[in-house]
N, C-alpha and C positions, 0 to 999 in steps of 0.2 A: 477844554475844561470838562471834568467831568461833572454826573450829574446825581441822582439816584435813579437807582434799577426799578421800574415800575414791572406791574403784570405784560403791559402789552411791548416788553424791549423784544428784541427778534431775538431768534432762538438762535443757541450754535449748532455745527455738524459735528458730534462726535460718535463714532461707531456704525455709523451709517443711518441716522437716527435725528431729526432735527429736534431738540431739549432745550429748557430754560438753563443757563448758565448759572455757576454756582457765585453769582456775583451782586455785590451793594450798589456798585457802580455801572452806569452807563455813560454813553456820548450822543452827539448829533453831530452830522456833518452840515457842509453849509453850503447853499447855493449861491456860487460868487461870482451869477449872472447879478444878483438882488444883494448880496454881503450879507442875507435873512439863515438863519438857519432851519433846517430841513427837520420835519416836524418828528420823523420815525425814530428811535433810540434803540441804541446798541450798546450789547454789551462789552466791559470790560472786565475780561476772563482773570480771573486769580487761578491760581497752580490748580489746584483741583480739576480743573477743567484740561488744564494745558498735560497733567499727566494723567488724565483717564484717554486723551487723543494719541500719546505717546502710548499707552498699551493696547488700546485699539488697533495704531501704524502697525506695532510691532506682530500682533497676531495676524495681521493683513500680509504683510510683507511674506510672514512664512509661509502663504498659501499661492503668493504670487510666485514664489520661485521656483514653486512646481507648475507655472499655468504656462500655455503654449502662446509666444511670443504672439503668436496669428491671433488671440484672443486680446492680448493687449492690444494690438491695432484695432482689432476689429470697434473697441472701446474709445478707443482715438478719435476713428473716424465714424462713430454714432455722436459721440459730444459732439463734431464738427457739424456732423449734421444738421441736432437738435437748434446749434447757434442760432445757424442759419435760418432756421425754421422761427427763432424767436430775437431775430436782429431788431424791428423793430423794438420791442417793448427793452432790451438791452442799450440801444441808441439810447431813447428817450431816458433811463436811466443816468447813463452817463452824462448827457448833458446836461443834465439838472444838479448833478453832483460833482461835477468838473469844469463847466461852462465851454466844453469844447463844441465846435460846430456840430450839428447832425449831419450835413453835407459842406462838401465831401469827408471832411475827417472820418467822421467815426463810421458813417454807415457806408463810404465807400472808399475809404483806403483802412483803416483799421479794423476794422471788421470781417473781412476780407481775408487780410494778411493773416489773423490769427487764425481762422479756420485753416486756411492753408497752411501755414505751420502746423497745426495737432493732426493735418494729411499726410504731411512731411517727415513727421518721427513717427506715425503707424508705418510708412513705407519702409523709415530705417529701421524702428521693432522689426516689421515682417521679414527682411532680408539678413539682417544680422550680421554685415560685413562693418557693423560699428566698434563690434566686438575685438574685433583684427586679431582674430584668431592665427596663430603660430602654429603651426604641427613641427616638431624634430623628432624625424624617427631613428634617425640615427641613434640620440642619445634619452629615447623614449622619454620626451618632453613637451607637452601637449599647453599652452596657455593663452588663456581672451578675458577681456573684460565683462564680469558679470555685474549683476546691482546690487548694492553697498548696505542698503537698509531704507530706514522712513527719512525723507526731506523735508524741511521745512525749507515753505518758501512766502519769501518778505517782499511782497509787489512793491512797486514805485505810484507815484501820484501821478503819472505825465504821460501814462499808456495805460489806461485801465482794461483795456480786451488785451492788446499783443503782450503785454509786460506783466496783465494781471497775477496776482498770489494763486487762483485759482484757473485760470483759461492761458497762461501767456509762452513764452519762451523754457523759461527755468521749467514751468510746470509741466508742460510736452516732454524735454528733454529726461524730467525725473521718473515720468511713468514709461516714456519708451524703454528708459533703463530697466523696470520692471520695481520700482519703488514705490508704495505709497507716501504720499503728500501729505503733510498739514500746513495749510493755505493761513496765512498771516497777514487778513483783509488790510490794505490801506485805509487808512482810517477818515479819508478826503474823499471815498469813492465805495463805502460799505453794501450802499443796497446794490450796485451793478454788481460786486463778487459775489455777494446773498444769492444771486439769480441765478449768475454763472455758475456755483455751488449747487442748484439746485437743478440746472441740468444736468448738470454731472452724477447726478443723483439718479436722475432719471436711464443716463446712458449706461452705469454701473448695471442696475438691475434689469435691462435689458439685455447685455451680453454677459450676465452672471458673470459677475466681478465681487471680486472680496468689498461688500458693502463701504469698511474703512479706507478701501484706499486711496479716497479723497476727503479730507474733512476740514473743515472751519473754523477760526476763531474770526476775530475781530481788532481785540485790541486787549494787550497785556498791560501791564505795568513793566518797565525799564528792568527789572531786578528779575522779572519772571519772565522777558525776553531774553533775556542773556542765561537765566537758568534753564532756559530753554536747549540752546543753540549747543550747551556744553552736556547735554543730560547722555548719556550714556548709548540711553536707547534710539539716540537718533544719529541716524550716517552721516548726514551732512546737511548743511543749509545753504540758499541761495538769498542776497541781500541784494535790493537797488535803492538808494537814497543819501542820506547825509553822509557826509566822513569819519563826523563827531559822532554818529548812533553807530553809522556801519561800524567804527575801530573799538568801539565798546566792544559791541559783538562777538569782533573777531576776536579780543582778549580773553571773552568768554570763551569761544570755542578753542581758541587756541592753547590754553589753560586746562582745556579735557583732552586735547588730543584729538577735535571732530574737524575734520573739513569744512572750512565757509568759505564761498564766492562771493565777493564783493564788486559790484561799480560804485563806485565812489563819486569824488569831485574830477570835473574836465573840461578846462579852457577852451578845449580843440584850438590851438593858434591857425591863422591863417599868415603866408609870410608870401609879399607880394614883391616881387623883384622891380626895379625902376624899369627895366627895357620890359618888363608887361603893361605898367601903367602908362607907359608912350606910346604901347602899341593900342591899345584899348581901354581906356579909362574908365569912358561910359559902360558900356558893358562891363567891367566891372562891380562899375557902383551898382547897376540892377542885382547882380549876381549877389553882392554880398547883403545890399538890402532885403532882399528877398529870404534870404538862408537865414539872415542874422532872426530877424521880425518872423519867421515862420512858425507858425503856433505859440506868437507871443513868445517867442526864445526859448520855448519849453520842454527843448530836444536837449536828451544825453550827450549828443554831437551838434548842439549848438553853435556858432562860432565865435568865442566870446573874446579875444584876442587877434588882431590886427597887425604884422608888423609891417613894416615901411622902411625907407630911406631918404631923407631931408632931402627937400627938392622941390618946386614949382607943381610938378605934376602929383608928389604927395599931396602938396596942399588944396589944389583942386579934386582929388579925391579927398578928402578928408571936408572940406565944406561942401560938397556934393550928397554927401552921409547924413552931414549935417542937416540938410536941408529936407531933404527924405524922409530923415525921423521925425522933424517936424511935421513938415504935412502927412505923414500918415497916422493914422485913428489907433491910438494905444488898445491892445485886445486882452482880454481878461485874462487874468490868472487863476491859477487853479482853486488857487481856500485864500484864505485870511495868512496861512503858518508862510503861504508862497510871497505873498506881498510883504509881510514882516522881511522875512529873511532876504528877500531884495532892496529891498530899504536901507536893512542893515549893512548888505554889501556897496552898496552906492554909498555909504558914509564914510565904509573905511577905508576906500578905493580915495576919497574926496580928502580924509584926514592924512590919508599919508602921503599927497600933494597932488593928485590926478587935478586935472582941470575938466570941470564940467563944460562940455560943449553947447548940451541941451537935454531936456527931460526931467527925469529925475521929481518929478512932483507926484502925488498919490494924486488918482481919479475919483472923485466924490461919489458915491452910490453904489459902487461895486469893487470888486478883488480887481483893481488896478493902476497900473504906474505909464506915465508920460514913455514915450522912450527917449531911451538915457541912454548918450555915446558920452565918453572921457576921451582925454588923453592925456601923455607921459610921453616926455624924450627919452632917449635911450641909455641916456644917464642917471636919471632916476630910476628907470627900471633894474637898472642893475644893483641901483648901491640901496633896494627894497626887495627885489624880485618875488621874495614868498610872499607878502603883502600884495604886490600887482598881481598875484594870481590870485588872488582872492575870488571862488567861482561866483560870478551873479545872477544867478541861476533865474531867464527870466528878458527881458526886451531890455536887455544893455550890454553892451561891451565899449571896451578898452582898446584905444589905439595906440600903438608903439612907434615914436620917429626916430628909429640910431639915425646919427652923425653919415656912417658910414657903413659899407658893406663889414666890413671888419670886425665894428660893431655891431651889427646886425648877426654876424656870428656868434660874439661872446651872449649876447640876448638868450638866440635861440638854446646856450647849450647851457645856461643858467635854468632853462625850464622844467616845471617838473614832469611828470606823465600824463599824458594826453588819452582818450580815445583814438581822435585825428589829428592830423598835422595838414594842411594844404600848402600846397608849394605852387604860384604862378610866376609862369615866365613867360618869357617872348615867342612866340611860334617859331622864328625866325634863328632864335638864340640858339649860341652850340650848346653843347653837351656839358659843358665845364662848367656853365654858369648853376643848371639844375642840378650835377652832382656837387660841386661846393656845398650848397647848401641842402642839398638833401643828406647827405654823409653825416651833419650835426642833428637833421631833424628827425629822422627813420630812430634811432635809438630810443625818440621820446615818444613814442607811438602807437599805437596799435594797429594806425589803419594810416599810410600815407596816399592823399591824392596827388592828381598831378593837373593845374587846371580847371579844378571843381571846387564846389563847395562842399563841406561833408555831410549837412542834413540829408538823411535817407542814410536807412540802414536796410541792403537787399536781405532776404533770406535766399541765399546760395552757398553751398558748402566750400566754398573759397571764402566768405566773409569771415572776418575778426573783425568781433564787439567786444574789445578787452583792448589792453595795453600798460605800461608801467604802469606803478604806484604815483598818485593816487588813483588814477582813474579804474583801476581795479586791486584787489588785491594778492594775484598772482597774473602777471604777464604771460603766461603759457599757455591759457583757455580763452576759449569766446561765448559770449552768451549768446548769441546769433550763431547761424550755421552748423545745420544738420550734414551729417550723422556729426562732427564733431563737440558740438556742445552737448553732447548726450554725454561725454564720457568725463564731464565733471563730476556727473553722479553716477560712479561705477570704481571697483576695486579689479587690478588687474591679479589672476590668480592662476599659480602653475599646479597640472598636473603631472607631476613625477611617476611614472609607469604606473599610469589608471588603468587596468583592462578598459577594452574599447569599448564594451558596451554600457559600462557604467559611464563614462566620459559626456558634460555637456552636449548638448547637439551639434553646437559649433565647431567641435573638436574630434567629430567623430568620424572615422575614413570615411562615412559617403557624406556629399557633400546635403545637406539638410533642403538646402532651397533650390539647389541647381545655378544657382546665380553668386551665392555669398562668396565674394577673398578672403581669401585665406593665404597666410602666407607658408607653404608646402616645402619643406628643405631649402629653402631659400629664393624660391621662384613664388607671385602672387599667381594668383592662380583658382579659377570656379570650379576646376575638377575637381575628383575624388582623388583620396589617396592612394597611390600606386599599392 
């Protein structure tokens, strides 16, 4: 709800410059350790605001495209630094705005992660084999990925450091490309990106960086979101959130012609073979109680789907879940908008015939819900399937019992896009059994395990954090994993007989770092050109 703009709302970053916003309206977030809201007000930027950061990017960007990659790391890894240097007063942020743990979560695996990624794409800036430079000399044609223009990037509620609009994945990724940012605070999680903004602040004029090429809002209106995302003068934008705001967006951007990355909605199924659950039950059920319940369900790769095969040892896995989610202590959710919208999904999971196992009641005094497992046979799932995927984003999931393996097929290939798929089978089992059914579930994927659960996303440049629709909006990129999620935010561009010395550095016969590939008449290769 918004509020009025007082003198003491916090300022935006535009220009390099923190400024009162040209705005009537402000917000609060809320502390949904307490369900109280958080006393400091922020603003909510109208256009004015949103295209004076958009000319700002744009004078930014053209100074970056002349700056030396080594300088944009160097910038990388001073913000990592600075984190580091100010984890504390960043923790305690976050958990008063998110209710996530300060140990371990934030200040020793989150925290963590994210400096090491903004490590991770200074190294890929510095080396520049992200570019994948092409040289044909044959037919004097020289072409690599350069950066595209200014990003906007739309953080999620459920990672405020690794995911953040200002410190996260997307944001690494768009300045390694050599772009400035306009950071698009989560509105669950304002004063942490404020902070994060403001060391970034600090690391710019430290390594003499285009002041603008990081800057702030907060919080727009839906109409000047979306006028946003399509404005001409921006490259491209990165989203992580709803389906129903992401697919706005994207009709917005799609509508100009700009580039937007999407994570969307993702059930991640897990589909457990009968010769697994005979061969280890229990261990199962630790496994997937653990994953399911892990930060309160509040993982992109949550596992919110179950499938099965009727059977004695189903059913003892299935009251065994049962009993688990009971005796374990339901853990906060992120705001007020996370409990609403799990509410919601627990209703219509329940209305279009799921059977409530257990859970499903709101927690008195704070942002939270019982946990809530369901189930459906696998003949209900089929003759609703877009209904049973309904994401419940949040400490519940859905169990699926086909009939039969057969069924258990048609299920799986009725589903829509996933992040992850898990496949368990028997240690013991042939090969026939895991490829049957991985053969239906690899297509809906992004990320197949074998034996795991999918909570946990590495940063390793073998990872994919992407997969069909909905779980993203183009299956070809990851938002996770350097150097390749760098090159959502880059335009691939040929030189047709440039003389050499005008030529990017990438493309230039000698080779620039001694180390970069390049691929040279057809062979990859760190030498120079012959």
């Amino acid at each position: 709800m918004s509020i009025p703009c007082n003198p003491t709302c916090q300022p935006v970053l535009i220009a390099g410059s923190w400024q009162a916003a040209a705005s009537t309206e402000s917000f609060r977030a809320t502390d949904p350790n307490s369900n109280r809201p958080i006393p400091r007000q922020y603003p909510v930027s109208g256009w004015a605001d949103v295209s004076a950061a958009l000319d700002a990017a744009v004078a930014a960007y053209d100074r970056l495209r002349a700056t030396d990659p080594a300088r944009i790391a160097d910038f990388l890894e001073t913000y990592a630094r600075l984190i580091d240097d100010a984890a504390a007063s960043l923790v305690d942020a976050a958990h008063q705005e998110t209710g996530l743990p300060r140990a371990p979560r934030l200040a020793e695996v989150e925290l963590p992660r994210t400096t090491g990624q903004l490590r991770l794409a200074a190294a890929a800036a510095r080396d520049g084999s992200w570019t994948l430079p092409v040289i044909d000399t044959r037919n004097g044609l020289r072409s690599c990925y350069e950066s595209l223009g200014p990003v906007a990037v739309f953080g999620p509620n459920n990672f405020p450091f690794a995911f953040g609009s200002a410190s996260g994945g997307d944001f690494a990724a768009a300045i390694a490309a050599g772009n400035p940012v306009i950071a698009k605070a989560n509105t669950s999680h304002p004063e942490t990106t404020r902070r994060f903004a403001d060391l970034a602040v600090a690391a710019l004029a430290e390594t003499d960086m285009p002041p603008a090429t990081v800057q702030l809002i907060y919080r727009t209106s839906h109409a000047d979101g979306e006028r946003l995302v399509g404005d001409p003068r921006l490259g491209a934008s990165g989203y992580t959130g709803s389906r129903q705001a992401g697919l706005a967006l994207k009709g917005a951007a799609d509508a100009a012609g700009n580039p937007i990355y999407l994570e969307l909605s993702s059930v991640n199924p897990v589909v457990i073979a009968p010769s697994a659950l005979a061969e280890r039950l229990d261990a199962l059920v630790d496994e997937f109680t653990h994953s399911a319940l892990l930060g309160t369900g509040q993982f992109c790769t949550n596992p919110g789907l179950v499938l099965l095969v009727r059977g004695p040892a189903s059913d003892a896995f299935i009251q065994a879940v049962r009993d688990r989610y009971a005796a374990t202590a339901p853990g906060t959710l992120l705001s007020p908008s996370v409990n609403q919208s799990l509410e919601r999904s627990i209703d219509t999971l329940v209305q279009a015939g799921a059977r409530l196992l257990v859970g499903g009641e709101p927690v008195i005094g704070r942002c939270a819900r019982t946990n809530t497992l369901l189930s459906v046979t696998g003949a209900q799932f089929l003759g609703d399937s877009a209904v049973f995927q309904t994401e419940a984003f949040g400490n519940a999931a859905l169990i699926v019992v086909a009939e039969s393996i057969p069924q258990l097929v048609q299920v799986i290939e009725s589903l829509e896009g996933s992040l992850t798929g898990s496949l368990y089978t028997a240690s013991h089992a042939e090969d026939d059994e895991y490829h049957r059914l991985a053969r239906v579930l690899t297509p809906r994927v992004g990320r197949l395990l074998n034996d795991k659960m999918p909570t946990g996303v590495a940063v390793s440049p073998a990872m994919n954090h992407g997969g069909p629709y909905p779980a993203t909006g183009h299956p070809g990129f990851t938002a996770v994993g350097l150097p390749a999620s760098i090159r959502r935010f880059a335009k691939l561009t040929c030189y047709d007989h440039v003389r050499e010395p005008r030529l990017p550095r990438w493309l230039r016969d000698r080779n620039p770092t001694g180390s970069t590939w390049r691929c040279i008449d057809g062979d990859w290769s760190t030498a120079d050109v012959p």
